[in-house]
N, C-alpha and C positions, 0 to 999 in steps of 0.2 A: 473266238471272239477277239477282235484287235483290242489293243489293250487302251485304245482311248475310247470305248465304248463302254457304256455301264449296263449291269443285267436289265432286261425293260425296252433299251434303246430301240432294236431293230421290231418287236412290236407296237411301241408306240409311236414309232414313224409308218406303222401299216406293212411292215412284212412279216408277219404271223409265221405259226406254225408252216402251213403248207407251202412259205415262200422259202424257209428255213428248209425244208426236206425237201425240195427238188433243188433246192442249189447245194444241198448234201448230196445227192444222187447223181449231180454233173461233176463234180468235182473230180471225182477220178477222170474223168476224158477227159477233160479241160487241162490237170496236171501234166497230161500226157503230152499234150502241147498241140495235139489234132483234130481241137473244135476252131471253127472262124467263129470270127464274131459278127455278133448279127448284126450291125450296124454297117460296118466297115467290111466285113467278108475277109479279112485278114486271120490267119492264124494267131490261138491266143499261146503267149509262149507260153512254154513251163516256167513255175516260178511267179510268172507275171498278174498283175491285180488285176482282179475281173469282178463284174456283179454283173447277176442274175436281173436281166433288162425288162421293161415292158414295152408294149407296141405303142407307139405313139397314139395321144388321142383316148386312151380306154381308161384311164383314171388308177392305173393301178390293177384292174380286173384281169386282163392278159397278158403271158409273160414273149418277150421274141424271141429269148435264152442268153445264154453268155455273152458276154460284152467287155471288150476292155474297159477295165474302168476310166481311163482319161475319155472313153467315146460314149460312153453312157452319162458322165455327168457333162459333159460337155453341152449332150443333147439336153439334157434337163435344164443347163443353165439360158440355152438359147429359147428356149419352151416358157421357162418364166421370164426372161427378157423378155420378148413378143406378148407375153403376156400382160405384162409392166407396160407394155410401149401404145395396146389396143383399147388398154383402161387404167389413164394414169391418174393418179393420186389428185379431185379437186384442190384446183390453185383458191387460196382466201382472195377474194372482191375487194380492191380497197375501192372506197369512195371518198372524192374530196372532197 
């Protein structure tokens, strides 16, 4: 667990157990340095930060697998912009 995480964290953001034990079961390959990532299709180095990606679109239900992490949250971050941008925040009505 990184050390700015608290016990809890990665369940109560919705990656449970079985998000927890396949991204334990990838990890040896992924260390190895000869999975791509499924976003990008680039080799994840060794060493290098990665999470356990979802398919876009599935709410968290399916996973696409390893992912560097600057391209997984990258994709999240443009995911909830467009989101932000298709249902923004009512503006208040002033009336004179």
């Amino acid at each position: 667990m990184a050390d700015h995480q608290r016990p809890g964290d990665t369940t109560r953001k919705g990656y449970g157990a079985q998000h927890q034990q396949l991204r334990a079961q990838l990890a040896p390959a992924v260390a190895l340095g000869t999975v791509p990532c499924a976003r990008c299709g680039y080799l994840i180095a060794p060493g290098e930060l990665w999470d356990l990606g979802h398919k876009d679109g599935t709410n968290k239900r399916e996973y696409s697998g390893p992912e560097h992490r600057t391209c997984n949250r990258a994709a999240g971050a443009a995911a909830r912009e467009a989101a932000r941008m298709a249902d923004p925040a009512p503006r208040p009505m002033t009336r004179w």
